[in-house]
N, C-alpha and C positions, 0 to 999 in steps of 0.2 A: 862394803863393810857392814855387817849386821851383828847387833849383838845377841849372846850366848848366854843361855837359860844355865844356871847351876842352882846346886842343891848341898849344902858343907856339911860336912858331919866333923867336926870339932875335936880333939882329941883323942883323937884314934890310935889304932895299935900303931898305923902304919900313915904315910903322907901316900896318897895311890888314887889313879881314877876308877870308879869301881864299874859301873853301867850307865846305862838312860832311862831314865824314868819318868814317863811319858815326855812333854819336849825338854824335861834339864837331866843334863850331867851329872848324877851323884859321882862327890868328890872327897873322900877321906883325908883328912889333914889330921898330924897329930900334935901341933899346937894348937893352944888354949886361945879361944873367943876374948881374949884381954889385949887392951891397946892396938887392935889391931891385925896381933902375930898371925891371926889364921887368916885371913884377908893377906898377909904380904905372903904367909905359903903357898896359898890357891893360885895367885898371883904368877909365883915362884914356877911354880910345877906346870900351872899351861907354859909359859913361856919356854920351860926347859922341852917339854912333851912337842912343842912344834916348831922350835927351833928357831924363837923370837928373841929380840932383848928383852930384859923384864920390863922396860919404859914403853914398849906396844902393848900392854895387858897393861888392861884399867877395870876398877869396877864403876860402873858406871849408875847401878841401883841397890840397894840391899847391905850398903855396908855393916847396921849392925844388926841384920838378920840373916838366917838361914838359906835364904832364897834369894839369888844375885844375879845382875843381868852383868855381864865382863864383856866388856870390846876390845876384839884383840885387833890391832895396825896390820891392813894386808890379809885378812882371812873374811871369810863372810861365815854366817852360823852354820851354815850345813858343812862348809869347808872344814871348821876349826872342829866342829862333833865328832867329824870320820876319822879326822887325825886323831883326836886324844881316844876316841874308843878302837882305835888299830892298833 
C-alpha cells in the first residue's frame, strides 16, 4: 500500500482526472474548498475511477491544501496512477 501524490483544482467546470504532473495526479473537482466538500469529491471519484468503497480512499496529508498525499486500501501508488490515468 503506498500513498498517492495529488494535485485539486477546486471548482471546476467539471469533477474529472485531468493528467500527471510530475509525481501528482492533477484532479479537477467542481466542489468548493468549504467544509471539506472537495476532499469528500476527490475522495469520491478515486474510489468510483478504481472500483473501491469510498471508506478505502483516505487522505492522509494535505487536507486543507492543494496538494494531498490519498491512501487507497489494496492499491499501491504506481498501481492506483495507471488506473485513474486509463
Amino acid at each position: 500500500m503506498g500513498d498517492l501524490a495529488i494535485r485539486v483544482q477546486p471548482r471546476a467546470k467539471r469533477t474529472e482526472v485531468v493528467c500527471s504532473r510530475g509525481d501528482a495526479v492533477v484532479i479537477r473537482v467542481n466542489s468548493p474548498p468549504v467544509d471539506g466538500r472537495a476532499n469528500e469529491a476527490v475522495c469520491r471519484l478515486i474510489a468510483k475511477r478504481l472500483g473501491v468503497a469510498r471508506t478505502a480512499v483516505r487522505i492522509v496529508r494535505g487536507e486543507s491544501a492543494r496538494d494531498k498525499l490519498v491512501r487507497i486500501d489494496g492499491f499501491t501508488a504506481d498501481e492506483a496512477r495507471t488506473a485513474l490515468l486509463n
